[in-house]
Each structure stands twice: as structure tokens, then as C-alpha cells.
N, C-alpha and C positions, 0 to 999 in steps of 0.2 A: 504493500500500500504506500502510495506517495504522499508527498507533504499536501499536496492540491486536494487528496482524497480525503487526508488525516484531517484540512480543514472544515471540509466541507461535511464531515459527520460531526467536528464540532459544533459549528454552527448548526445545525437537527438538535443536539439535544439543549443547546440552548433555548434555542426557540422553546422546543416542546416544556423546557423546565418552566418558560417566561408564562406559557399558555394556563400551566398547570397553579403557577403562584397566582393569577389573576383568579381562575376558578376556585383555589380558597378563598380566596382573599372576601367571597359574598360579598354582600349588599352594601357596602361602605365604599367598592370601587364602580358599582351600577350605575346607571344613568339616574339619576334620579333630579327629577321627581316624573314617571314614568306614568303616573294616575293623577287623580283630583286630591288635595290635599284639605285636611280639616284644621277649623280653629275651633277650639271649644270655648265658649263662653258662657262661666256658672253665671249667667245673671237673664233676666228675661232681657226681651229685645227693645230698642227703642230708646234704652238710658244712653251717660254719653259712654261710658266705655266698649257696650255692645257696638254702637256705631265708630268708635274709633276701631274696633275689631274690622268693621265691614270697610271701611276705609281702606286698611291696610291688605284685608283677602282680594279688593279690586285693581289694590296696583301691584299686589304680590302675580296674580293672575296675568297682568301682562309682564313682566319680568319675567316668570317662571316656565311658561308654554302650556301651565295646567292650572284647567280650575281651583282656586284656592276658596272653600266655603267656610260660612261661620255656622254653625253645628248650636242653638240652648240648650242645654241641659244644667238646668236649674232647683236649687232647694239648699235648706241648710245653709245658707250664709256664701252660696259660692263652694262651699266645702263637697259639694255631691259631683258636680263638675270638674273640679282638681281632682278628686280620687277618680274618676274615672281615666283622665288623661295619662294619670302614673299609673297606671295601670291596665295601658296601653303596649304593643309592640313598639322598638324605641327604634322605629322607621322610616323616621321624617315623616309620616302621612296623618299620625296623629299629634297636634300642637294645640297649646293651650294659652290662654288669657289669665296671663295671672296680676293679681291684684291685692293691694293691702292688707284686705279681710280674710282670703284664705289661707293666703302663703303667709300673712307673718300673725295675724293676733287669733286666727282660732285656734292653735296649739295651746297657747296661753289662756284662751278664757275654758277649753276641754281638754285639759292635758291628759294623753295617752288615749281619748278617742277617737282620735282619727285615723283614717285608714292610709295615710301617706306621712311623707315629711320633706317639706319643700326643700332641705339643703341634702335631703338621699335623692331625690326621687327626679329632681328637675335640675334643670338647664338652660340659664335664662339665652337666649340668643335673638333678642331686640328689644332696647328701647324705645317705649313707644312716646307714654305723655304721664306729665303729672297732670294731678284733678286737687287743685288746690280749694280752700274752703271759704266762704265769707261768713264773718257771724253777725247778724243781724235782731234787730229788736223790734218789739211790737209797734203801730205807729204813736200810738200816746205814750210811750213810755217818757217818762219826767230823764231823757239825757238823748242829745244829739250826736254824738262819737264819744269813741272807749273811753277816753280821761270821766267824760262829763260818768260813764257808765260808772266807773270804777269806784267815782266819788261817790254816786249813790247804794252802792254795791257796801261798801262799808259802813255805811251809817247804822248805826244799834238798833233800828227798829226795819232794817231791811230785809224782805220775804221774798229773794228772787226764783224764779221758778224758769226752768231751760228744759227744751225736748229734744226727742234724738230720734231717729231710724229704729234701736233699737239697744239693747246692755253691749256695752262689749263693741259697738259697729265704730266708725274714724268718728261720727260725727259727736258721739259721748264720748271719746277719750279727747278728741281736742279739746272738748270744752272745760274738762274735768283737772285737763293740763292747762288752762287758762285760771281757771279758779286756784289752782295750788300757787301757781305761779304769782297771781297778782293776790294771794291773801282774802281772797273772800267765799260765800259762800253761797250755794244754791240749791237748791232741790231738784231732781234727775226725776224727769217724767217718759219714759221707755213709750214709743208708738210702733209700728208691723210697718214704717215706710214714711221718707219725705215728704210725700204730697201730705197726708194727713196729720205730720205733724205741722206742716206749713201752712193749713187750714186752720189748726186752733193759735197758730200764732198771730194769724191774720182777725182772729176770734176772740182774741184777748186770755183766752185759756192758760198761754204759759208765757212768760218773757222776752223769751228771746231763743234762736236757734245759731248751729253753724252748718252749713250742708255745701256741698258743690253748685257752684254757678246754674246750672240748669233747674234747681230746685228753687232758688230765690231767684233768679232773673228778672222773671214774669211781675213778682211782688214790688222787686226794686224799681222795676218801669212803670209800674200803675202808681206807686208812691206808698202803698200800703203796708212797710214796712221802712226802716232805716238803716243804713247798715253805720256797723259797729268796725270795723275793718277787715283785713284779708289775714289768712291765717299762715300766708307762705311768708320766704324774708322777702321775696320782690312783688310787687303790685300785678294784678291781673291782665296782662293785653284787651282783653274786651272789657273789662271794666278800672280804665286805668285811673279813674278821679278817685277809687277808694284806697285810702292810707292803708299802709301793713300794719297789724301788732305792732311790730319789732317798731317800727316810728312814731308811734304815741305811747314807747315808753317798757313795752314788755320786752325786754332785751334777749334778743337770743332765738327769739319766739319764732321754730319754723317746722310748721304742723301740715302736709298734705297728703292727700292718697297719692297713687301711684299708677301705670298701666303697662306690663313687660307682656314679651311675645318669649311663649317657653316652649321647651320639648323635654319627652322624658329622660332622663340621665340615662346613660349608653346609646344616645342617636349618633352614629356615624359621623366624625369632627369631620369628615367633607362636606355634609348636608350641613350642619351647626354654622361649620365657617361659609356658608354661600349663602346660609339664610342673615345671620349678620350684617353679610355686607351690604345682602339687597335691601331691609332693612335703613339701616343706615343712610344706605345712599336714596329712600324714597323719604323718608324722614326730614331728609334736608330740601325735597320738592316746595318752592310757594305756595303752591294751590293746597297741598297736603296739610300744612303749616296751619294755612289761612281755615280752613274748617275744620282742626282742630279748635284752634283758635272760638271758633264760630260756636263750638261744643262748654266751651267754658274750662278748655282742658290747655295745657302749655304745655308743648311740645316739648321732647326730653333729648336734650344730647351728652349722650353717655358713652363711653369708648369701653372695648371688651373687656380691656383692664381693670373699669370702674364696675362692672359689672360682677365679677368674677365675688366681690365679697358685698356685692349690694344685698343681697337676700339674706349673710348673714348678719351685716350691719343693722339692719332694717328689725330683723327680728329680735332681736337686742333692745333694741328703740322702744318697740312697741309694747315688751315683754315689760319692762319699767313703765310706761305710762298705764297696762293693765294692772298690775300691781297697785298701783297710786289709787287707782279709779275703785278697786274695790268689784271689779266686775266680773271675776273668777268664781267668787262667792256667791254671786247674786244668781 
């Protein structure tokens, strides 16, 4: 056998070696995304982070070459929808909306019932938007902004009374981290959702609320309510006349929800890294921007580095302000 021959059988079993490394190699060297791809969103349809989910499956859809759909599956706080997604094949085709309430404060208000755990189970791979809060008063309440609140808030014959979504949801722990913070006090009245607590504050029923921009909007424009400020450290793009916390004096003061695009931990770091980057780079779109924006939601730019210990930062954060609040117990 000659050198020309001796070559030419090496090159065979290279080749056949290279064939046989790809056919191990499965689903992580595959075409993907090869089908229609799911986003799950534990929340009914119609709120803004549902619709910031549907945002993002129609420009994912043109980036990707495949349908990308947003799938409810709702109950339990968001928590029915994240256990379903981790507990998914981790295939790039099942992805999830994760958010505030599931991933970082229902461990802490049901420790050890849940059927996941956001920092085993998941894998954040986009940033989508924060959902920051505004907290607002009734319209006759005796104070026109926080200071004026605060004063009245501490007077010795003072009975303030605040609603929320629900124990345990961002809208009772912000508030409850307002109270500790500024020294006063109030009474926690639990409703089954925004609108209805928004209805007796409109009703005179309780004092005052804090909820995301699409819950008080509507109230703020008719005039039927006043706001008290924004609960982030910077002012709201759609509503930029109203002062932050942090500027009338509660220092420090930066309390908002959240909106990540996740998959289940062990999805294929080619899919993770290609959903990132489209991600990202739809994120920085204007029009994407501008209706978010339009949601009452600000848009998040966060690099995969900042990511990488956001959900365990986050859980930290929230696991102290339930604690404070008392709402483990309750």
C-alpha cells in the first residue's frame, strides 16, 4: 500500500469518526428551532406582562423561521405555570415567563411546597422589562405627594388603611417596605386582584394602593385618585411628571416587579446563546421599546453577565422584604 493509499483510508475514517461525533452529539448540535416554539405565561391574558410575552413571541417568530406562541396556563400565583415549564423536556421548545411572584417570593411565603426551584430548575436567557409601581391615594385624602403623606401618616390619631392584589403579591410587600422604611403604620386589607382593589380605593374603602401603571393609569387620567410617587429609583417614561420615592426623601427606595424570558436548566447552551442574543438585539428595537413603554413597563437592559446571578440576587431581596411583611405566617 502506498502513501497516496495510506492517505486516502485516513481521510475515511476521519470523516466516518466526524459523522459518528455529530450523531452523538443529539439535539444541542440540531437545527433548531425545527417546530413552533412555546412561551408559557402563568398569568391570564390581557395584563401587561402577558402582552409583553406576545410582543416578544411576534418578533421572536420573525427572527427564528418558526412560530413562536404564548401558551396560559394559569393559577396559584403564576406558580402552576412555572412548575409546568420545569418540568418540561429542556429542548428549547418549551420556554417560560418568569416573573417576581413565582420565581423569587412564592418559595418564601410556601417554603418547601412547590414543585420547582427557580435557581435548579431554570435558565434565564432574556431580558425583557421591569413593571415598576406607582403608589397612589384616594382623591380626598387630607395630603397631595409623599412628604404631605408621611406627615399625616405619623400623626397619633392616624388610621391608614392600604390594599393589595393579594398576602405575599409585589404590591403588599412594596408597601409594607414603605411603611418600615418611612416609620409608620397601616392596616393590610388582602383583595383576589387590582381592579377590585382599585375600585374601593376609588370608593373611599381603603387609602391608598401601589400597583403597576396599567392598574392606576385609567384612575390617574380621570383624576380620581392622586399619586403619591413611583416606586422605582428613576421616574416612569409614560408617566414622567410623577417624582420617585427615592426624591421626596425615602432614600435608597427601589421596589419593582420584573419580566425574564427563561428555559428549563439543561436546554442546549446553542439554543440559550441564540435565544439571548435575538432577544437582546429585539429589545433594543424602537417600536418594541415604545409599546412596552405604552404597557406601563420599562424596558430592561441587562447583559448575560448581569443575569447569570439576577434570580439569585432577586431572591435574597424578596426573601427579606417577606420576612419584614409578616406574610409567611399569614
Amino acid at each position: 500500500m502506498n502513501a497516496a493509499t495510506d492517505c486516502r483510508a485516513a481521510l475515511r475514517r476521519l470523516a466516518a469518526g466526524a459523522l459518528v461525533a455529530l450523531a452523538c452529539a443529539g439535539p444541542a448540535l440540531a437545527a433548531w428551532p425545527e417546530r413552533p416554539v412555546r412561551i408559557i405565561v402563568p398569568f391570564p391574558p390581557g395584563n401587561s406582562s402577558d402582552v409583553s410575552m406576545r410582543l416578544l413571541a411576534e418578533k421572536l417568530t420573525g427572527v427564528l423561521g418558526q412560530s413562536v406562541v404564548v401558551e396560559n396556563r394559569t393559577g396559584a400565583g403564576g406558580t402552576i405555570g412555572t412548575d409546568y415549564v420545569a418540568k418540561q423536556p429542556a429542548d428549547g421548545y418549551t420556554l417560560a415567563m418568569g416573573s417576581t411572584g413565582p420565581m423569587t417570593i412564592a418559595q418564601w411565603l410556601r417554603p418547601g411546597t412547590l414543585g420547582y426551584d427557580a435557581a435548579r430548575d431554570f435558565v434565564p436567557v432574556g431580558a425583557v422589562a421591569w413593571a415598576p409601581q406607582v403608589m397612589v391615594v384616594r382623591k380626598d385624602f387630607p395630603a397631595s405627594n409623599f412628604k404631605e403623606f408621611l406627615a399625616y401618616g405619623k400623626k397619633p390619631d392616624a388610621r391608614l388603611t392600604y390594599g393589595s392584589s393579594g398576602n405575599g403579591t409585589t404590591p403588599h410587600l412594596v408597601i409594607s417596605a414603605m411603611l418600615a422604611q418611612a416609620g409608620i403604620q397601616a392596616t393590610h386589607i388582602p383583595y383576589r386582584g387590582g381592579v377590585q382593589t382599585a375600585t374601593d380605593l376609588v370608593g373611599g374603602q381603603i387609602d391608598f394602593i401601589s400597583d403597576n401603571v396599567p392598574v392606576v393609569s385609567a384612575l390617574l387620567e380621570s383624576g380620581k385618585v392622586k399619586p403619591l410617587g413611583v416606586t422605582s429609583a428613576t421616574r416612569i417614561p409614560s408617566l414622567p411628571d410623577i417624582p420617585t420615592l427615592q426624591e421626596q426623601g425615602l432614600k435608597g427606595f427601589d421596589l419593582q416587579g420584573w419580566i425574564l424570558l427563561l428555559a428549563p436548566k439543561g436546554t442546549p447552551e446553542d439554543v440559550v446563546a441564540r435565544l439571548r442574543k435575538e432577544t437582546a438585539a429585539l429589545m433594543r428595537l424602537p417600536d418594541v421599546r415604545d409599546r412596552l413603554n405604552a404597557q406601563g413597563l420599562v424596558p430592561m437592559d441587562m447583559s448575560t453577565d448581569q443575569m447569570a446571578g439576577f434570580l439569585a440576587a432577586e431572591s435574597a431581596k424578596w426573601k427579606t422584604l417577606v420576612e419584614q411583611s409578616g406574610a409567611a405566617s399569614n
